[in-house]
NUVOTI-640867 format. One line per 3 residues: number of its first residue (from 1); their letters; for each residue x, y, z of N, C-alpha, C. Coordinates in Angstrom, 2 decimals. Atoms other than C-alpha are relative to their C-alpha. Example, Ala and Ser with C-alpha at 12.3 -4.5 7.8 and 13.67 -1.06 7.14 Angstrom:
2
1 = AS = 0.89:-1.19:0.00:12.30:-4.50:7.80:0.90:1.20:0.00  -0.82:-1.19:-0.06:13.67:-1.06:7.14:-0.77:1.09:0.73 .
***
This chain:
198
1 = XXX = 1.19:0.79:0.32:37.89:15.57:-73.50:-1.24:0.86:0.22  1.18:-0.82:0.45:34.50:17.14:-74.49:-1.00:-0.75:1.07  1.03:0.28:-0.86:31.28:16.92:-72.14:-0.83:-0.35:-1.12 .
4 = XXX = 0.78:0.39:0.92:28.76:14.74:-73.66:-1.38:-0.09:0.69  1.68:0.18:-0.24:25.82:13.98:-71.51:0.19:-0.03:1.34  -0.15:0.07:-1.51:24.95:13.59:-67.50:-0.43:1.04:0.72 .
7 = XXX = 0.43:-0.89:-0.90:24.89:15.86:-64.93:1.02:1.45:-0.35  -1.19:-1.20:0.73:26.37:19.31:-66.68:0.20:0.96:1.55  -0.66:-1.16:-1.17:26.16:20.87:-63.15:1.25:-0.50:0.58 .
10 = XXX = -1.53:0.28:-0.42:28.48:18.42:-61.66:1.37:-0.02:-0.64  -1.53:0.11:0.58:30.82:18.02:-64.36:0.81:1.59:0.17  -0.51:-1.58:-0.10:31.29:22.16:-64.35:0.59:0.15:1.49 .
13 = XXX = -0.38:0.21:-0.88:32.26:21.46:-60.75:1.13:-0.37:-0.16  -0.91:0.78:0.63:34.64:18.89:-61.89:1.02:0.80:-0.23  -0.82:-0.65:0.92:36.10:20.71:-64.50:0.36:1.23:0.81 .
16 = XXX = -0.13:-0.92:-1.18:36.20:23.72:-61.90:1.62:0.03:0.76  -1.55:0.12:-0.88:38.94:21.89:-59.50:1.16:-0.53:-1.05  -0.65:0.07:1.17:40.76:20.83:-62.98:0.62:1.00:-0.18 .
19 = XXX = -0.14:-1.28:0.26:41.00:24.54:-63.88:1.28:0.56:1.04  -0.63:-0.87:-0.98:42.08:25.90:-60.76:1.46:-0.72:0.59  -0.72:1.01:-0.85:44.53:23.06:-59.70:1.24:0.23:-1.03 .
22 = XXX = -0.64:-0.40:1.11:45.96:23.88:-63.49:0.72:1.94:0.39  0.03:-1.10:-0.02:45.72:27.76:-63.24:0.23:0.79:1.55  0.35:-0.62:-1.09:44.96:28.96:-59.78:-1.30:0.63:-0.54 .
25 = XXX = 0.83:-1.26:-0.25:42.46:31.36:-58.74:-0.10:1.00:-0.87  -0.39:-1.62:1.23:43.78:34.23:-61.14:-0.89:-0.48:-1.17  0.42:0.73:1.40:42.66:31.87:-64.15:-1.50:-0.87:-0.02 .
28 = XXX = 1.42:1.01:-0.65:39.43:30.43:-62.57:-1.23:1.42:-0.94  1.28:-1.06:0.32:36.46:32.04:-64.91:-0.92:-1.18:-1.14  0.57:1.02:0.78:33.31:30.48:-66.67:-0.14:-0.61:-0.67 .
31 = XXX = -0.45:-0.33:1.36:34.21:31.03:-69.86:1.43:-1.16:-0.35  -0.76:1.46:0.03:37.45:28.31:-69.13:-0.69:-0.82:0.36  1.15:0.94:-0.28:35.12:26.14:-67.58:-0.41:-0.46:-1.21 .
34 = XXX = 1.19:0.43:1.17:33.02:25.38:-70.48:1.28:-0.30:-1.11  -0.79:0.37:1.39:35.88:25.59:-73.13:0.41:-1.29:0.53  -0.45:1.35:-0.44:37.42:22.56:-70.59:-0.71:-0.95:-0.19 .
37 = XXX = 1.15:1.06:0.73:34.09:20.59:-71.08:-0.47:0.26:-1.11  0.25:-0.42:1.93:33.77:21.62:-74.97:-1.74:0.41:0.42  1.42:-0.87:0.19:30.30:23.28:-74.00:0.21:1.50:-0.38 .
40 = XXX = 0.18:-1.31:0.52:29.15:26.42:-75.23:0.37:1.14:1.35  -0.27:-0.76:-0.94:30.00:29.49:-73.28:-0.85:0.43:0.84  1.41:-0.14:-0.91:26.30:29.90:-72.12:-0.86:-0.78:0.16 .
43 = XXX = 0.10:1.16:-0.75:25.85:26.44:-70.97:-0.04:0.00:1.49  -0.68:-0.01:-1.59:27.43:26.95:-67.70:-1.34:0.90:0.91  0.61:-0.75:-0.25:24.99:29.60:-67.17:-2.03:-0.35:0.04 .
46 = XXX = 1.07:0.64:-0.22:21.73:27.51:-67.06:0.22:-0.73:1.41  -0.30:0.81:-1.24:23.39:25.98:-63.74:0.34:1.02:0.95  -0.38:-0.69:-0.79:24.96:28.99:-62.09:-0.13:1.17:-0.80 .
49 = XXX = 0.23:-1.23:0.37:24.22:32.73:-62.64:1.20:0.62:-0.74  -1.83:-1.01:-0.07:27.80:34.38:-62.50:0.88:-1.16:0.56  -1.50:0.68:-0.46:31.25:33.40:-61.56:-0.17:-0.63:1.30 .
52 = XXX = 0.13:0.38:-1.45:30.61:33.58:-57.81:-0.76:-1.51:0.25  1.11:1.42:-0.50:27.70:31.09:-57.63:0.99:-1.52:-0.66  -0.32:1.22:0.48:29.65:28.42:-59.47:1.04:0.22:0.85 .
55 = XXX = -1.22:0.56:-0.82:33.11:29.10:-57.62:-0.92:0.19:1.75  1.03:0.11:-1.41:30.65:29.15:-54.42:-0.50:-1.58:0.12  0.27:1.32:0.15:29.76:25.55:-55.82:1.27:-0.81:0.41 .
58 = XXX = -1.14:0.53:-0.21:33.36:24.88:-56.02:0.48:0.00:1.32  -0.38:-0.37:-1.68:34.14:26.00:-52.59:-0.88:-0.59:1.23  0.80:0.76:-0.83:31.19:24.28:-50.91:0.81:-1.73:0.05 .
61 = XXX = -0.11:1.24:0.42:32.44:21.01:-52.23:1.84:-0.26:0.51  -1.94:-0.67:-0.05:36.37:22.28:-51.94:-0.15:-0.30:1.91  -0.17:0.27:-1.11:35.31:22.20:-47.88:-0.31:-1.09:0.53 .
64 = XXX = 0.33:1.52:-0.51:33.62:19.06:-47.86:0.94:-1.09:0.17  -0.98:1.07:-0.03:36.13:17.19:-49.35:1.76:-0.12:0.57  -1.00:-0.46:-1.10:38.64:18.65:-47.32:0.20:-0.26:1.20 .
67 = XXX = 0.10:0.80:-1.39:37.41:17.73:-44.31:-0.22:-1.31:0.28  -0.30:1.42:0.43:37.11:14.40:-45.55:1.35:-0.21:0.36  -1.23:0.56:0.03:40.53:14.15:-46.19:0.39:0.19:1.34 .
70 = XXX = -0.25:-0.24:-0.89:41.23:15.41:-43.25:0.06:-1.00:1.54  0.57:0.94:-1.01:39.31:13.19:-40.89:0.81:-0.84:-0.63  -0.84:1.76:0.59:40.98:10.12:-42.78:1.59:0.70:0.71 .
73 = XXX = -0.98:-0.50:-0.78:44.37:12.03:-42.04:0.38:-0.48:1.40  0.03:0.58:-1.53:43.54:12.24:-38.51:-0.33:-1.49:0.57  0.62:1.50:-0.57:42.28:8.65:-38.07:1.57:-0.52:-0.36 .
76 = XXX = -1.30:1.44:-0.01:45.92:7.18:-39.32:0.39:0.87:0.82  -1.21:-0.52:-0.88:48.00:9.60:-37.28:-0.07:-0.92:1.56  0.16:0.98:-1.28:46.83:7.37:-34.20:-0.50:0.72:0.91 .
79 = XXX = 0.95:-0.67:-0.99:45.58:8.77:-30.85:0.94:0.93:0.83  -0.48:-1.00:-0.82:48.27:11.62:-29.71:-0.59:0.99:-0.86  0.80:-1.32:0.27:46.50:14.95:-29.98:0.77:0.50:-1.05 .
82 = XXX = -0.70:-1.25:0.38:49.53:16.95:-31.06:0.34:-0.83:-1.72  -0.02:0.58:1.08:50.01:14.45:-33.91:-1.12:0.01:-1.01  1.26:-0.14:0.85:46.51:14.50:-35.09:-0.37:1.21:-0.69 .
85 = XXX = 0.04:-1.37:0.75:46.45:18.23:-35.48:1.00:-0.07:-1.15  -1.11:-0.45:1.27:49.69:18.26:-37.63:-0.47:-0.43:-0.75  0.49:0.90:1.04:48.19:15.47:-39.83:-1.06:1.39:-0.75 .
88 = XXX = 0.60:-0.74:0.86:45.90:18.37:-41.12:0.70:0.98:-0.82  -1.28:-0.76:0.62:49.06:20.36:-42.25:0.21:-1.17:-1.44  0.05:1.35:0.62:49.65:16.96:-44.34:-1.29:0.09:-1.26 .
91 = XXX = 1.28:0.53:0.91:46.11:16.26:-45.87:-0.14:1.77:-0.41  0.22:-1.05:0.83:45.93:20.16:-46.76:1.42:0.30:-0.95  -0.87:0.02:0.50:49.01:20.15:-48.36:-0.26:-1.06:-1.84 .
94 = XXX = 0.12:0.72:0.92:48.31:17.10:-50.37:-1.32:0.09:-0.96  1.07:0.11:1.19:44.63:17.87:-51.48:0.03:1.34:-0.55  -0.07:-1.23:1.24:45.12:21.78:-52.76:1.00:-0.45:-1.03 .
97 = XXX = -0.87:0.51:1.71:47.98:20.21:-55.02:-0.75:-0.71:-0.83  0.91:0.77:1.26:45.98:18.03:-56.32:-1.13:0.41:-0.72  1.69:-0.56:0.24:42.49:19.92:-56.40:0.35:1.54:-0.69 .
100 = XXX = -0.16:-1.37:0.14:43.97:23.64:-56.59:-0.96:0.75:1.24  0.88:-0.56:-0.88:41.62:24.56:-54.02:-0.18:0.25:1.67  -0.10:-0.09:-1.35:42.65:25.75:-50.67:-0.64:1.17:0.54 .
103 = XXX = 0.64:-1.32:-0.73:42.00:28.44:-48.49:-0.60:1.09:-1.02  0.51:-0.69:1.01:41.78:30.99:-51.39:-1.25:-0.32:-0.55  0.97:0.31:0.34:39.12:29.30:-52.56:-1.04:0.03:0.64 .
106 = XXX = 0.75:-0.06:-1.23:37.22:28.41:-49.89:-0.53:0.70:0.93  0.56:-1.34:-0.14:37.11:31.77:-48.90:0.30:0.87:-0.31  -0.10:-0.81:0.45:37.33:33.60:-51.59:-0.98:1.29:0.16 .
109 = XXX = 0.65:-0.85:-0.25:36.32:37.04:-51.52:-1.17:0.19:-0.84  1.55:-0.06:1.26:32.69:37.72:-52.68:-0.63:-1.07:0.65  0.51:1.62:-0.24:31.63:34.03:-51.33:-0.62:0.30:0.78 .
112 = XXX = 1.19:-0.47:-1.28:30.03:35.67:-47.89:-1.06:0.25:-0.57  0.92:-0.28:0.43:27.91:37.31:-49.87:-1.18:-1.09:-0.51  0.68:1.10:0.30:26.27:34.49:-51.42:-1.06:-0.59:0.72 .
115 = XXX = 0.94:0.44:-1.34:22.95:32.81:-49.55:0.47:-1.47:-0.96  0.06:1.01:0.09:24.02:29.85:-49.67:0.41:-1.19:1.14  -0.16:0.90:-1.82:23.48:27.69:-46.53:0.72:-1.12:0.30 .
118 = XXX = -0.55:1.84:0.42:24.76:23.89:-48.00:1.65:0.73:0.17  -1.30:-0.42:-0.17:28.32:26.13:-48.25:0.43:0.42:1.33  -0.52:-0.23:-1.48:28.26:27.66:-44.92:-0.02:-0.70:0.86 .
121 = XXX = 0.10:1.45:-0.66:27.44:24.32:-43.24:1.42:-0.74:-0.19  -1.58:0.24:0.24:30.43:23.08:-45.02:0.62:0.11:0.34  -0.85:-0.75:-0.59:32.72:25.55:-44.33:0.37:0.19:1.87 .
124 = XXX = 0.42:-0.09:-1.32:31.56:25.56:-40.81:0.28:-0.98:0.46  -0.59:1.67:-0.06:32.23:21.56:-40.62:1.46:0.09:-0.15  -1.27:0.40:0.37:35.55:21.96:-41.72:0.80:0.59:0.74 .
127 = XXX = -0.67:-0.70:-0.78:36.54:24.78:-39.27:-0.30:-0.62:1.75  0.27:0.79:-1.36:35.13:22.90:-36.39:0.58:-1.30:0.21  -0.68:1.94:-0.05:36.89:19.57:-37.11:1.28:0.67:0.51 .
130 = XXX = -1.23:-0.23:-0.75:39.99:21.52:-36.86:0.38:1.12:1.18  0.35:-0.72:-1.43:39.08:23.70:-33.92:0.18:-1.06:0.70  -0.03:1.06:-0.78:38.36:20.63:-32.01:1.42:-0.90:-0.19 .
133 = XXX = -1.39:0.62:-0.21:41.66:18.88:-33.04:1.65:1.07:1.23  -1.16:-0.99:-0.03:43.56:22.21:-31.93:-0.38:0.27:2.04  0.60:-0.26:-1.67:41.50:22.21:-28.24:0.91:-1.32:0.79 .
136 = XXX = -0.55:1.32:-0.26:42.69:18.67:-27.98:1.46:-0.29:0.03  -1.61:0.15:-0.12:46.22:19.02:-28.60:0.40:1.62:0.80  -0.50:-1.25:-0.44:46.60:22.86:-27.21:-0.87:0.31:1.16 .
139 = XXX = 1.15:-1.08:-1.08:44.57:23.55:-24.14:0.43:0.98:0.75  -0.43:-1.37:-0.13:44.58:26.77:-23.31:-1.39:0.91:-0.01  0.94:-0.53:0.47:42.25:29.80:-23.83:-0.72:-0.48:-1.30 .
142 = XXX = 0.44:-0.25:1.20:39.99:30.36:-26.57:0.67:0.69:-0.79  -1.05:-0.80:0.80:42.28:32.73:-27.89:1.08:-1.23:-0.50  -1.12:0.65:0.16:45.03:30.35:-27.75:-0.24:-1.13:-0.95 .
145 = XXX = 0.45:1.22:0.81:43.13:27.81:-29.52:0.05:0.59:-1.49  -0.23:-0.34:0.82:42.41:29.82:-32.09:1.28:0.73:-0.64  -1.53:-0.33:0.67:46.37:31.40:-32.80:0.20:-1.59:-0.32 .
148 = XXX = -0.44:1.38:0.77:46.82:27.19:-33.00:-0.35:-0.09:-1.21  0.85:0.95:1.29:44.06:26.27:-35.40:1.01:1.47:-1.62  -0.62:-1.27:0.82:45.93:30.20:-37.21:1.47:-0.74:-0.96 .
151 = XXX = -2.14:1.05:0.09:49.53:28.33:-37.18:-0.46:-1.00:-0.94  0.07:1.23:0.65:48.37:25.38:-38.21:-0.09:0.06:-1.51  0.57:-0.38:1.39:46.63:26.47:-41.45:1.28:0.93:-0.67 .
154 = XXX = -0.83:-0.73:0.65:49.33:29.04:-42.02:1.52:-0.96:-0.66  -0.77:1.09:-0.16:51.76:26.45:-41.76:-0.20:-1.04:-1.31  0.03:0.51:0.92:50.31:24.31:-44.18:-0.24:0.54:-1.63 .
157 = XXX = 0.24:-1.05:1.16:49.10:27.32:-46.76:1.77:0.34:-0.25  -1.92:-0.41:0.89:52.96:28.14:-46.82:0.63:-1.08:-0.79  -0.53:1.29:0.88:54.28:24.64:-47.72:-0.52:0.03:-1.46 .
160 = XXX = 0.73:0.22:1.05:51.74:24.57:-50.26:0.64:0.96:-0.73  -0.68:-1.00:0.84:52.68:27.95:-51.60:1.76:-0.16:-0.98  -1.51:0.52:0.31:56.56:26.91:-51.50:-0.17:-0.96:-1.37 .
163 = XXX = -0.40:0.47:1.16:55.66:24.26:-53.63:-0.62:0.03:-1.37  0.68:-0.94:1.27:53.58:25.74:-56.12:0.88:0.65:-0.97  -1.29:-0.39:0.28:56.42:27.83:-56.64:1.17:-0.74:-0.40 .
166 = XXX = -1.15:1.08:0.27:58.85:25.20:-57.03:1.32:-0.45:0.56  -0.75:0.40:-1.30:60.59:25.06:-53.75:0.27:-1.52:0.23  -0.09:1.63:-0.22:60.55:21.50:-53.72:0.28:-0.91:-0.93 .
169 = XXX = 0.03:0.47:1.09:60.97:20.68:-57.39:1.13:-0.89:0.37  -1.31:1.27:-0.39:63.06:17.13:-56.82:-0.28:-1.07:-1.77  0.15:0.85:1.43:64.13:14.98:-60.22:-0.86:-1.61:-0.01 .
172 = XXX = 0.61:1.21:-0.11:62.22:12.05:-58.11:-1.88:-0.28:-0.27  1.41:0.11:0.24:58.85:13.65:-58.45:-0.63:0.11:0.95  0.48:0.44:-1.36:58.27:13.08:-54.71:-0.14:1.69:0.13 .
175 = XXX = 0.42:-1.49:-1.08:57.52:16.76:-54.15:-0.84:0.51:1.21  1.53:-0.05:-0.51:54.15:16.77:-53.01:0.49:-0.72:1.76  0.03:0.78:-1.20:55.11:14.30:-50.17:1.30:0.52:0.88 .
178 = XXX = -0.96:-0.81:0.13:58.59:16.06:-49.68:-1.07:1.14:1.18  0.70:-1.20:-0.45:56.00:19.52:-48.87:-0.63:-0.28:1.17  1.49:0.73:-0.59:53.17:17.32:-47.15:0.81:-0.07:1.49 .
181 = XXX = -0.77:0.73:-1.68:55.92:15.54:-44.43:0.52:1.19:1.16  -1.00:-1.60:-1.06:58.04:19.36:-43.62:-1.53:0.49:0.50  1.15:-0.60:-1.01:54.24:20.80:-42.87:-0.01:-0.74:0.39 .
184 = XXX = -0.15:0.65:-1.28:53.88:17.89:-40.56:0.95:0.21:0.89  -1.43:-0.47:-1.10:56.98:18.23:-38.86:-0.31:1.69:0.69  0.41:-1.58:-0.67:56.45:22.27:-38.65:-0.95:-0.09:1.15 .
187 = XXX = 1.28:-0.20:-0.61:52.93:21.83:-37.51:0.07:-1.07:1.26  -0.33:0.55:-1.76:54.25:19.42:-34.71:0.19:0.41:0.94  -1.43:-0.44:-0.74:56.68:21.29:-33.53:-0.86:1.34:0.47 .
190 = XXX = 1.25:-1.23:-0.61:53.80:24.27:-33.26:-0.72:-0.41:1.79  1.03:0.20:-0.85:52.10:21.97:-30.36:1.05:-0.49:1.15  -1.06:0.42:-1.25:55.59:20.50:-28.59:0.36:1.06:0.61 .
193 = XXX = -0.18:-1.02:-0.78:56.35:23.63:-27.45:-1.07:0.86:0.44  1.16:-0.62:-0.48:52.75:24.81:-26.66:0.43:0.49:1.62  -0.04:-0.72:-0.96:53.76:26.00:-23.45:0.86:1.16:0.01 .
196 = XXX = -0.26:-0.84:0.19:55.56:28.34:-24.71:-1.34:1.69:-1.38  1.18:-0.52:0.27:53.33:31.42:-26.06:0.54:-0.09:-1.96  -0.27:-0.17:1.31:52.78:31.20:-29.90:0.34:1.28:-0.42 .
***
């Protein structure tokens, strides 16, 4: 479906986590963008300079709504720590399948560069939600906190990967939730044995 009228910055956003959720990263460039909203190829370019600044748009927005999901995540898992952290194994699992937009994105290379403060606020929100989940279920050093919040993310970036790949391909369709539940479980099992060294 063709872009007709509105807000052409947000829809290029839009069409953005469309792209990438389709393609990945490899296939993420302006030039698809615009053919996805039937605009011209130097449309896009009245809203964002270059590539960066728009996947810098994408990635601001990619952490927001991440940590969204996230927080919701954590609010059903109920009130044990070690449960609440895994739940972010879970909600990252389930929104890069759907969005395309995980870690890679979010900090893709080139993106530091960028002045863009509304993104590093973001980004910064989203690493502190799960810092603080990882203090709460792991206490320990600072170090130790951070190898958790490491695990955790790695933990759920693999699932994801697996099923990208098609590690999980089931004739029921249930993949996604299949991927979503084993990173929970993993990312549990990271904090039941916290007294042992990661």
């Amino acid at each position: 479906m063709g872009y007709h009228h509105g807000d052409l910055r947000a829809a290029l956003i839009e069409a953005s986590f469309g792209l990438l959720a389709e393609s990945g990263l490899h296939g993420f460039s302006v030039a698809a963008v615009a053919r996805r909203l039937g605009v011209s190829s130097a449309a896009p370019y009245r809203h964002f300079p270059d590539r960066d600044h728009l996947l810098g748009a994408v990635s601001s927005a990619a952490a927001r709504d991440l940590r969204a999901e996230i927080v919701e995540a954590t609010d059903a898992a109920g009130d044990d720590a070690g449960d609440r952290l895994a739940a972010v194994a879970g909600a990252y699992v389930t929104f890069v399948t759907r969005t395309g937009a995980g870690i890679t994105v979010i900090f893709a290379a080139g993106l530091s560069e960028l002045v863009d403060e509304e993104r590093r606020e973001r980004t910064r929100a989203l690493m502190t939600t799960i810092v603080d989940l990882a203090v709460a279920a792991g206490p320990g050093s600072y170090q130790d906190v951070i190898r958790l919040v490491e695990a955790t993310i790695a933990v759920a970036h693999g699932y994801t990967s697996l099923l990208f790949d098609g590690f999980f391909a089931r004739p029921d369709g249930h993949a996604t939730d299949v991927a979503a539940a084993r990173a929970v479980e993993t990312a549990r099992a990271l904090t039941s044995s916290q007294a042992r060294p990661l």
